[in-house]
C-alpha positions as CSV (number, residue, x, y, z in Angstrom):
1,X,149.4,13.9,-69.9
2,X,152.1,11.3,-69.5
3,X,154.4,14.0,-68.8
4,X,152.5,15.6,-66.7
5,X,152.1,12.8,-64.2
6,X,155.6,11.7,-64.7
7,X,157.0,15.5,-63.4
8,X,154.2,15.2,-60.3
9,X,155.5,11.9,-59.3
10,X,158.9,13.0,-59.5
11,X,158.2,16.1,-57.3
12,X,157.3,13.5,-54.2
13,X,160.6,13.4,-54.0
14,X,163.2,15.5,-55.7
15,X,163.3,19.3,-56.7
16,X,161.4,19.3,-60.1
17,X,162.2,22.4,-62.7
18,X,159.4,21.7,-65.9
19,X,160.1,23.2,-68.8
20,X,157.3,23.1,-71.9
21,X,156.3,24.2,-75.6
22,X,154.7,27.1,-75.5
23,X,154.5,26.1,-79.7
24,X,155.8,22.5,-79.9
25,X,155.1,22.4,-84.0
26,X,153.8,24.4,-86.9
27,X,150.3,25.4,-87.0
28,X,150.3,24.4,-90.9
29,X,151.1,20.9,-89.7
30,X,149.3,20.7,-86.7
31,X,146.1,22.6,-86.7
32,X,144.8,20.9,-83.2
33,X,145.5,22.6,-79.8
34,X,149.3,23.0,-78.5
35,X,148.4,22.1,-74.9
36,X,146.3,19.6,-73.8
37,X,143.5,20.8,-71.2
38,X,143.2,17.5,-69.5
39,X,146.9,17.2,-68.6
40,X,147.5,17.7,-64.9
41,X,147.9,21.3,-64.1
42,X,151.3,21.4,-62.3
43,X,152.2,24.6,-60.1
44,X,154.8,26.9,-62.2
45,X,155.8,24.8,-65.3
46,X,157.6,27.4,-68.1
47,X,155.9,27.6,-71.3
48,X,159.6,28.3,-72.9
49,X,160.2,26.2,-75.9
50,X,159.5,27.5,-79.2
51,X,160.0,25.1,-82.1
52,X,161.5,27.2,-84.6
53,X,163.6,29.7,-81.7
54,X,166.8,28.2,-81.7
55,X,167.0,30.6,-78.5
56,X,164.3,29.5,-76.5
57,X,166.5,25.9,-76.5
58,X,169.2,27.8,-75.2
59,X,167.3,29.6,-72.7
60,X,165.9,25.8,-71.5
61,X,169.5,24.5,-71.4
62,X,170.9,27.0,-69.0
63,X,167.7,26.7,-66.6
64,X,168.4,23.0,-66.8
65,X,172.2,23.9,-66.3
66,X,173.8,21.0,-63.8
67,X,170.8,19.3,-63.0
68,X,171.3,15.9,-61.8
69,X,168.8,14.3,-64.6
70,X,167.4,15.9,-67.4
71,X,164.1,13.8,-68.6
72,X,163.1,14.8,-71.8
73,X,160.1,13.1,-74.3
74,X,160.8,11.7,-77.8
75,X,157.9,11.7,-79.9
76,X,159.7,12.7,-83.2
77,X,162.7,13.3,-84.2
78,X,160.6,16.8,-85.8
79,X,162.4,17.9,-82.3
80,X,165.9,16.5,-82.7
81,X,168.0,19.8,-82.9
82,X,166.1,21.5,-80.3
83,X,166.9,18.5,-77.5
84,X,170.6,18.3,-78.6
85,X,171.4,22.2,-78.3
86,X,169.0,22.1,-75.0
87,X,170.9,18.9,-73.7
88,X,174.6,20.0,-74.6
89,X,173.6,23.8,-72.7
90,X,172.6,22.2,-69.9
91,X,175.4,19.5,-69.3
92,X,173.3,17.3,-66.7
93,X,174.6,14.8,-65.0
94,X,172.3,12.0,-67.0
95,X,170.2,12.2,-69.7
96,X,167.2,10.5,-70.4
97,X,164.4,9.7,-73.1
98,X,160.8,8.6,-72.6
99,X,160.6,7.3,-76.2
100,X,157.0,7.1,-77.2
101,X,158.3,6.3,-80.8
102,X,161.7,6.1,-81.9
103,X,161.1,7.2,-85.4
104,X,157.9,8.7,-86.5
105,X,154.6,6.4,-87.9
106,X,155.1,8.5,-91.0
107,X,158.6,8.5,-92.2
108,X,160.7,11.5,-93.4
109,X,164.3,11.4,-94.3
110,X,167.0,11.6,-91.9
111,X,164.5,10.2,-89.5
112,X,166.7,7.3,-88.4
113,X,169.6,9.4,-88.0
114,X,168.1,12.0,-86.4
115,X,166.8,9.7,-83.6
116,X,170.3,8.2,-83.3
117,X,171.8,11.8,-83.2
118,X,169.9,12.4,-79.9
119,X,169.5,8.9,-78.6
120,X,172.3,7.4,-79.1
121,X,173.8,10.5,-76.6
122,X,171.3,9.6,-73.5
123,X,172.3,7.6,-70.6
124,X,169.1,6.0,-70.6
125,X,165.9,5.2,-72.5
126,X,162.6,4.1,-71.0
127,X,159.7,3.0,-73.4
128,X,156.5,1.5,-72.6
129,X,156.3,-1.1,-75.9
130,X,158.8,-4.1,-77.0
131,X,158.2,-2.9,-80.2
132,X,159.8,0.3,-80.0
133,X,162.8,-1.4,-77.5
134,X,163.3,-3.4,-81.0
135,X,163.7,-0.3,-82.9
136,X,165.5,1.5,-80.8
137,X,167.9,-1.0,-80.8
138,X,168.6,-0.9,-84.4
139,X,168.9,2.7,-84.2
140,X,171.1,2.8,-81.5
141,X,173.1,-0.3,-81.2
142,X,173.0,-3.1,-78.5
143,X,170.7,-1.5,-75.7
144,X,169.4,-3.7,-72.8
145,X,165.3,-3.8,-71.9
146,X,164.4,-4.3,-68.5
147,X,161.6,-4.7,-66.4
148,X,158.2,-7.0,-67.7
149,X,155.3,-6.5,-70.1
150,X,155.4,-8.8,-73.6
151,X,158.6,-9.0,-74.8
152,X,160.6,-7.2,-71.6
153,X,163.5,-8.9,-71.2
154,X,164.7,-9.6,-67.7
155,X,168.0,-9.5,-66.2
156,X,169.6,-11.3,-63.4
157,X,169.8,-9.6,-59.9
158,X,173.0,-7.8,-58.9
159,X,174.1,-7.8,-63.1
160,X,176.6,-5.4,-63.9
161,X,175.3,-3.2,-67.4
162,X,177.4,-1.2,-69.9
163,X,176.0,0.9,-72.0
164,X,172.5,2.0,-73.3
165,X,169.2,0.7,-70.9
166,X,165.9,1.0,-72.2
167,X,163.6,0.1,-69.3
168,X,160.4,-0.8,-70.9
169,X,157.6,-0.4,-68.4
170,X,154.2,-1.6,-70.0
171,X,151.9,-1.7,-73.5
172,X,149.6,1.0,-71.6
173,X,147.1,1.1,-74.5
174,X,146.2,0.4,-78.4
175,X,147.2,3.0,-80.5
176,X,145.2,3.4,-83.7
């Protein structure tokens, strides 16, 4: 849903192309519904993305070709080849990650490097817990957090940054 909302308040004001799994993971390892039917429905998003069609990442790239900003969600780094050949086809001006975990709750290896593969490539990262600005930032290296919430670290008006930006909006819920 996040998604979802994020691509409808976008569209207020900009041109908005969304791209989507049409199957986002195995079926052996995820038996539960591949869309969610309480998501917003959003006029003309492509159901494109096929986890194991190196192809349909290709296909997403050159829709995305030359956008301004590419937005993209990282849930797992399950997904970490399909978002670098999509990214590196589409050459956007900026890239960024709504990281809802950096690595996943249950670890697998090449995890960590995986996530630093893709992540440590992106313009910018927004998250929505201090926790998982801390673990980006030992994944990626030295990577501001803005805005508020517990454990958002503010930064003085009219500062110059360098580098990485997580913007961490908000603990929106308890998970688990």
């Amino acid at each position: 849903q996040h998604g979802g909302y994020l691509a409808q308040a976008f569209r207020d004001e900009h041109e908005v192309t969304v791209l989507s799994w049409q199957h986002q993971y195995p079926k052996l390892l995820f038996r539960r519904a591949q869309r969610d039917p309480r998501a917003p429905s959003l006029p003309g998003p492509r159901f494109v993305l096929r986890w194991w069609d190196p192809m349909s990442w290709w296909r997403a790239g050159r829709v995305a070709r030359g956008t301004d900003v590419l937005v993209f969600p990282w849930t797992t780094p399950f997904h970490a080849v399909a978002f670098r050949v999509l990214t590196r086809v589409a050459r956007p001006g900026r890239v960024v990650a709504v990281v809802h975990n950096a690595t996943t709750h249950d670890a697998f290896p090449l995890q960590r490097s995986l996530s630093r593969w893709v992540l440590g490539r992106c313009d910018g990262l927004v998250c929505h817990a201090a926790a998982v600005a801390d673990e980006l930032e030992r994944i990626v290296g030295p990577t501001e957090v803005v805005g508020g919430g517990s454990g958002g670290h503010r930064l003085p008006p009219g500062a110059h940054h360098r580098g990485r930006r997580a913007a961490f909006c908000a603990a929106i819920r308890h998970w688990r």
